[in-house]
N, C-alpha and C positions, 0 to 999 in steps of 0.2 A: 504494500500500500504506500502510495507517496504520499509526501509531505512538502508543504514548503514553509520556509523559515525565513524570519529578518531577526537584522540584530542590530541593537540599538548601541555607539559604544560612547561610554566616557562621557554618557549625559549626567548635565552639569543639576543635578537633584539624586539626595541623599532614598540608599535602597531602601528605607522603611516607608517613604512615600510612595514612592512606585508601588511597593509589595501589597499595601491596602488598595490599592486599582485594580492590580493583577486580580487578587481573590476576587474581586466583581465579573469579570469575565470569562474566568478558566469554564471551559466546560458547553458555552453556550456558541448560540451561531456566529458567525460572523459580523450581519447586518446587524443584529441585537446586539452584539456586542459594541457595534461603532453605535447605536442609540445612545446606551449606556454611558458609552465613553462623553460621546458630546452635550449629554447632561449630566453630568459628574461635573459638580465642583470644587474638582484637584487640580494642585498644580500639575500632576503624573499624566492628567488625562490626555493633556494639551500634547504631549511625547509620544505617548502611545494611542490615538488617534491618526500621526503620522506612521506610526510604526504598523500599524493594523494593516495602512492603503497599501502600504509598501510590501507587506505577505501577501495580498491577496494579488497585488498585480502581479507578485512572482508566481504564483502559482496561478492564473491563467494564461499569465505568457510564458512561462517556462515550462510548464507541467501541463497545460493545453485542461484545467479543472474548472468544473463547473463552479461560478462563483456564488450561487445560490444555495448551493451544498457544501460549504466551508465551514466549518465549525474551530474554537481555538483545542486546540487537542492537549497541548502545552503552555506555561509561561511563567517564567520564573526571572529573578532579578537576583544577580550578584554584585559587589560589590566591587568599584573599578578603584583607581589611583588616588589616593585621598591629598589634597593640597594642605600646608601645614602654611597657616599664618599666624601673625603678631599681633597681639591687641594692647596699645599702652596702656599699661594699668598706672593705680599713684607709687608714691615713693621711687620710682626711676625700677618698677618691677614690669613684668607683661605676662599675658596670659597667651596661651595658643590656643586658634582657633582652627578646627578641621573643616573642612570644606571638600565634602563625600559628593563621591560620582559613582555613578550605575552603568552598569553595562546588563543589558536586557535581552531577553530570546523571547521570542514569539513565535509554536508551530502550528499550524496550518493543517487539516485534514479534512478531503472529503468524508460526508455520508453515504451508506450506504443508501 
């Protein structure tokens, strides 16, 4: 059975927000899922909305699949390069700030 897959890398939003997105849509069709997404009010949503169009185009143009019959079969969020900055604190001290990125899979599969 094919599959087609996007991957999102090194978007600049920490993987706990993506992850509460992701559980919205594992499991359900395609179309509903992009519902879902573009009335979701997350910042995650706005990423994977892009991410969604970008599976399905692969898998009609690559895979020649019905885009009617797409369901998310997968999707999972790992965590990418974290950026480490400086925040001045008082007395001539600072704090560090992390600055986490997500690297994303999203797969693709027809219905029977």
């Amino acid at each position: 059975m094919e599959e087609a897959r996007a991957y999102l890398k090194i978007a600049r939003i920490s993987p706990r927000k993506v992850q509460i997105v992701l559980d919205l849509i594992r499991g359900k069709d395609a179309e509903y899922a992009m519902g879902i997404l573009k009335n979701t009010p997350k910042s995650a949503s706005e990423y994977l909305v892009k991410l969604l169009k970008s599976a399905m185009a692969n898998a009609e143009n690559n895979f020649g699949m019905d885009t009617s019959r797409l369901y998310v079969a997968e999707c999972f969020v790992c965590p990418g390069p974290t950026m480490k900055r400086m925040l001045p604190r008082a007395k001539g001290s600072a704090d560090r700030l992390l600055k986490r990125t997500s690297n994303v899979t999203l797969v693709l599969k027809e219905r029977n």
